[in-house]
Each structure stands twice: as C-alpha cells, then as structure tokens.
C-alpha positions in Angstrom: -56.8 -51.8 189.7 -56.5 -48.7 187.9 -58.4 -48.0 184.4 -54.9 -47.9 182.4 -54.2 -51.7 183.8 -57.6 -53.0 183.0 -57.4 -51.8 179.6 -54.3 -52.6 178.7 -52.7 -55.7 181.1 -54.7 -58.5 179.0 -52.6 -57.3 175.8 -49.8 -58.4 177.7 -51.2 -61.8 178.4 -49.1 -64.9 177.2 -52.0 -66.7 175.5 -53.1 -63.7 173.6 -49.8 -63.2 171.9 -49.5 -67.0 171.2 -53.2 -66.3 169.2 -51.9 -63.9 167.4 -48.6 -64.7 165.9 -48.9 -68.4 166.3 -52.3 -69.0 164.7 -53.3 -68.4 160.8 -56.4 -66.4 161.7 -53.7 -64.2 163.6 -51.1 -63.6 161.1 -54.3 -62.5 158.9 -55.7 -60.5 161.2 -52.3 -58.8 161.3 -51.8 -58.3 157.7 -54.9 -57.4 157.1 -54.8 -53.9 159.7 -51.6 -53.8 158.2 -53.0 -53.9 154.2 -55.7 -51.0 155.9 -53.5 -49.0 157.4 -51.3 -48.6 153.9 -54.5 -48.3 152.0 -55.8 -45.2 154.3 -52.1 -43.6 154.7 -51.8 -43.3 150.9 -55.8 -41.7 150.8 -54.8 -39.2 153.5 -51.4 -38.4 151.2 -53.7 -37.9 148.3 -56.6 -35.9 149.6 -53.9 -33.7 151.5 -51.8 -33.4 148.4 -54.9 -32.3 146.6 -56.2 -29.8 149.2 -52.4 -28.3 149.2 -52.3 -28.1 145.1 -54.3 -24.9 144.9 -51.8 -22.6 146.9 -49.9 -20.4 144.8 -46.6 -20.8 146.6 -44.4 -24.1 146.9 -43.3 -23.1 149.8 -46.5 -22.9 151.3 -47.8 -26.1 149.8 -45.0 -27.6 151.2 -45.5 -26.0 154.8 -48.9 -27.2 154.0 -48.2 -30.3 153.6 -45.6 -31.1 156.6 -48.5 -29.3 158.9 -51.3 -31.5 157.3 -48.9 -35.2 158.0 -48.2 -33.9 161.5 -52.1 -32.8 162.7 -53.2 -36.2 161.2 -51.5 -37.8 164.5 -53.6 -36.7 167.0 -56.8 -37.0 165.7 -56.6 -41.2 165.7 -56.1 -41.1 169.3 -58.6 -38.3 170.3 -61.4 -40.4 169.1 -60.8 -42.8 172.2 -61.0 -40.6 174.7 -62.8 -41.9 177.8 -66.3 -41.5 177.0 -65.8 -44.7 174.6 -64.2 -46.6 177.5 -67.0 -49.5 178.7 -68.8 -48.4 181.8 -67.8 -51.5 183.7 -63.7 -50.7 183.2 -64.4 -47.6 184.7 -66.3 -48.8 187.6 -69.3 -47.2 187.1 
C-alpha cells in the first residue's frame, strides 16, 4: 500500500463519516474548525492589511495585498511535508 493510501483511505471510511456528521461531538467538532478557521482568516486579513498600510501607493498596497492572500496558500500545506508523516506509515 502506498503512503498516499495509508494516509488518506481511512478518511474515506463509512463509519468515520457516520461519526462525524451523525454524532453531536461531530457536528461540534466541525463548527468548531470552522469558527477557527474564520477567526484566523480575518487575523491574517488584518495583520496583512496593516503591513500593506505603510506603502505610499494604492496601487502597490493593493498588489500588496492580492500577493500577500495568494502566498498565504502554500504555506498551510508546506508544514506537512513528510518529515511529520509517522514513521510506521512510511514503513520505516
């Protein structure tokens, strides 16, 4: 079994989807990332709408700030880059 499969085949599991939408501690657990994830998006709008505030130009603050939305993709998923993959999912 490859390392994408053993990460990823148990989120397709039946019973894990019936925990999570079907149960209370689910539907909390899901509105809860979702409560975080709103919470940090309007931080990074803030601090990035800060940063961009001091440049003398609108046009650069703008360009500033499309630049500044778009880098913050890649950064979440950098930080799971193999090395934090368990040992035993990658057969070692």
């Amino acid at each position: 079994m490859s390392l994408i499969e053993k990460l990823y085949l148990p989120f397709f599991e039946a019973s894990d989807w019936h925990q999570a939408v079907m149960t209370t501690q689910g539907w909390t657990t899901i509105l809860t990332l979702a409560l975080l994830e709103c919470l940090l998006s309007v931080d990074n709008a803030v601090v990035l709408a800060a940063q961009t505030k001091s440049l003398p130009d609108k046009k650069d603050q703008h360009h500033a700030l499309i630049y500044g939305m778009w880098g913050g993709v890649p950064v979440p998923v950098h930080r799971h880059r193999a090395r934090d993959v368990p040992h035993e999912l990658l057969g070692h």
